[in-house]
Structure formats: structure tokens, C-alpha cells
C-alpha positions in Angstrom: 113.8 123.7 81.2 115.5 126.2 82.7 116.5 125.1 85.6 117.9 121.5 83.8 119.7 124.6 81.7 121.3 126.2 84.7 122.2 122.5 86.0 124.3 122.1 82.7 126.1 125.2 83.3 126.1 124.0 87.2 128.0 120.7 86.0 130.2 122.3 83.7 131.6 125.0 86.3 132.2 122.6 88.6 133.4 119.6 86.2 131.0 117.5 87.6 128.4 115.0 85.2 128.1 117.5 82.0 127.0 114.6 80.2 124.2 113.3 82.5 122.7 116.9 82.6 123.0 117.5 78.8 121.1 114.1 78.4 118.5 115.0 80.8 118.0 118.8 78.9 118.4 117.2 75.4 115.0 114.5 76.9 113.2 117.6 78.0 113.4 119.8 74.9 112.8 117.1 72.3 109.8 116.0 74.3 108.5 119.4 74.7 107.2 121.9 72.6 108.4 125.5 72.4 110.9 125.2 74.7 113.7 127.7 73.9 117.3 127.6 75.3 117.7 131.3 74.1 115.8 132.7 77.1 116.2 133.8 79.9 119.6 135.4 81.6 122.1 133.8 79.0 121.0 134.7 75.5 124.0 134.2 73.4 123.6 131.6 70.4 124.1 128.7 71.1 122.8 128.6 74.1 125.1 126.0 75.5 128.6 126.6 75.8 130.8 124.4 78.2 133.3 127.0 78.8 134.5 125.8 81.8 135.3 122.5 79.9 136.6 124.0 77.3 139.5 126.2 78.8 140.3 122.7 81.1 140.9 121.1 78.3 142.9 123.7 76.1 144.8 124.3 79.4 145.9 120.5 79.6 146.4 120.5 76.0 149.2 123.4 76.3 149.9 122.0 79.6 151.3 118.4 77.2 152.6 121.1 74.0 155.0 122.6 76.8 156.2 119.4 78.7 156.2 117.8 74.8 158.9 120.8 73.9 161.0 120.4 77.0 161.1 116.9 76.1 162.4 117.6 72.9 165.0 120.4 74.0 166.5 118.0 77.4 166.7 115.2 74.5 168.6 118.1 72.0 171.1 118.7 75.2 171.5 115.2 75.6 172.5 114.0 71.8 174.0 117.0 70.9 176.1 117.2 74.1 177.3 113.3 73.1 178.1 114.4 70.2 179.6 117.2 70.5 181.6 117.6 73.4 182.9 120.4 75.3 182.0 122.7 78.2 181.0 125.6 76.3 177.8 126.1 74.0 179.3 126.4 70.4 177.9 127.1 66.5 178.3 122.5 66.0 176.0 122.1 69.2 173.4 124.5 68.4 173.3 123.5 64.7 173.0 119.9 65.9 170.4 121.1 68.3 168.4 122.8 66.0 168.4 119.7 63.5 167.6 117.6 66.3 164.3 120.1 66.7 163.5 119.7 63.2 163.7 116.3 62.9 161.5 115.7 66.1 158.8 118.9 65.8 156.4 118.8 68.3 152.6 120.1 67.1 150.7 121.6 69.5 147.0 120.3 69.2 143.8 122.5 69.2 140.6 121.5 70.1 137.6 123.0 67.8 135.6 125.4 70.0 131.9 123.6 68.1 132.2 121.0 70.2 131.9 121.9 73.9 128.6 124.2 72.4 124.8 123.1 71.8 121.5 124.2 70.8 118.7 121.6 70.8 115.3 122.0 68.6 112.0 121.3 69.9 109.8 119.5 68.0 106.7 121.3 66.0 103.9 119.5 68.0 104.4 117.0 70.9 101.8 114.8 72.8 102.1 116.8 76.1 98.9 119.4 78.0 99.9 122.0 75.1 99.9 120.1 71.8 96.7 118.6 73.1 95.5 121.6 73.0 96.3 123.0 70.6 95.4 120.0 68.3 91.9 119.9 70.0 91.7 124.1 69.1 92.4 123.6 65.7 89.8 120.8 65.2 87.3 123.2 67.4 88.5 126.0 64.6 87.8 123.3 62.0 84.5 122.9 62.5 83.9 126.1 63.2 84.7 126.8 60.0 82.3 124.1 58.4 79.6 125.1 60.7 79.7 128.7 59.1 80.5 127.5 55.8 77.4 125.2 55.7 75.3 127.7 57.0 76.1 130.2 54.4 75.5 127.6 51.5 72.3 126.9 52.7 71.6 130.3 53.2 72.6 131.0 49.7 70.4 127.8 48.2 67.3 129.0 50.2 67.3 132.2 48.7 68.3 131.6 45.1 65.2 128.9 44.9 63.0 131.2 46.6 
């Protein structure tokens, strides 16, 4: 498990298949029992965080807010200039400019940080080498239990009739 762990952050650093490797870790830890993402040399919670993916992505989101702005302002220069003409920048331009602005506001998008992390649960008992066991222990327990529990009743009956 932690090796497929490593291979996620592998992926991720090198923006390679994240998805692939999240698939194959998500397989292992549902069909596994106590298999804990916490361990090990990255203990942070969650224990998956696709930073590398995460800061490519906010980086070509602000990347798109900027050119979306200069966009915006060359198209300001361009109206406002039409309208208003003249070599030199003057209070009608700039007021122009600025309602052009407002009239065309550009948002610049986030991406929520939950989404490029994970944590995966493994399930209480699961039909691998130590659920087996540990389903055959208990019934071992189990009759354990009944063999010493008979054996005191019948201890008990044999001397109350005696």
C-alpha cells in the first residue's frame, strides 16, 4: 500500500496518470483491511494531497485571470481611444475606461483546495489471509468459550445433585 501511495505522489509530481494510480490505491485499500494511508513518512491528514496538481492548476487559472484583464484593458484603449480622441490621456478617456472595466469585470476563479486531497477507508473485515484469520480466531474463541462454559455447568449440576 505504500508503495501504490508513493506512486500517487510519483504521478502527481511529475503530472503523469494521477488518476490511474489513485484507482489502483483506492482497489487496494477497500479490498484490504487495516490498511492506513496515515503512515509512514507523510503523516498529514488527508493523506493524499495532489499538490503538484493543485498549484498547476491555480497557476493556469491566474495564468487566464491576467491575460482575461489585459484583454479587458487593450479593449478599454481601443473604445475609449475611438471615442475619445486625442494624443494625450485625459479625465473623458479614463472615465470611459473605467466604465468600460465595470461594465466587462473579469472574475478570477478559484479552485477549492478539497478536491486535489483524499483519504480512503478500509473496510472492517475483508476476505483476504487476515480476515480469515481472524474470523477463524474468533470462532476458535467462541468455542472456547462454550467448552468452559459447559464444563462449569456440569461441574455445577454434578455437585448440587450430589
Amino acid at each position: 500500500m505504500i508503495k501504490l501511495r508513493d506512486a500517487v505522489f510519483v504521478a502527481d509530481k511529475n503530472n503523469s496518470d494521477v488518476e490511474g494510480a489513485l484507482n489502483k490505491l483506492r482497489g487496494y485499500v477497500y479490498a484490504h483491511m487495516n490498511t492506513n494511508l496515515s503512515s509512514g513518512q507523510n503523516t498529514v491528514k488527508p493523506p493524499i494531497q495532489l499538490k503538484y496538481t493543485y498549484e498547476r492548476l491555480s497557476a493556469t487559472m491566474k495564468a487566464k485571470y491576467a491575460a482575461d484583464t489585459a484583454k479587458v484593458l487593450a479593449d478599454a484603449t481601443a473604445v475609449c481611444t475611438a471615442q475619445v480622441p486625442g494624443k494625450d490621456i485625459n479625465i473623458a478617456r479614463l472615465n470611459c475606461a473605467q466604465a468600460y472595466a465595470a461594465t466587462h469585470p473579469v472574475k478570477q476563479q478559484t479552485i477549492p483546495e478539497d478536491l486535489y486531497k483524499f483519504d480512503f477507508a478500509s473496510p472492517f473485515w475483508s476476505p483476504d489471509l487476515a480476515g480469515w484469520s481472524i474470523l477463524i480466531g474468533a470462532i476458535f474463541l467462541l468455542l472456547l468459550a462454550i467448552r468452559i462454559l459447559s464444563t462449569w455447568i456440569i461441574d455445577t449440576e454434578l455437585k448440587s445433585n450430589a
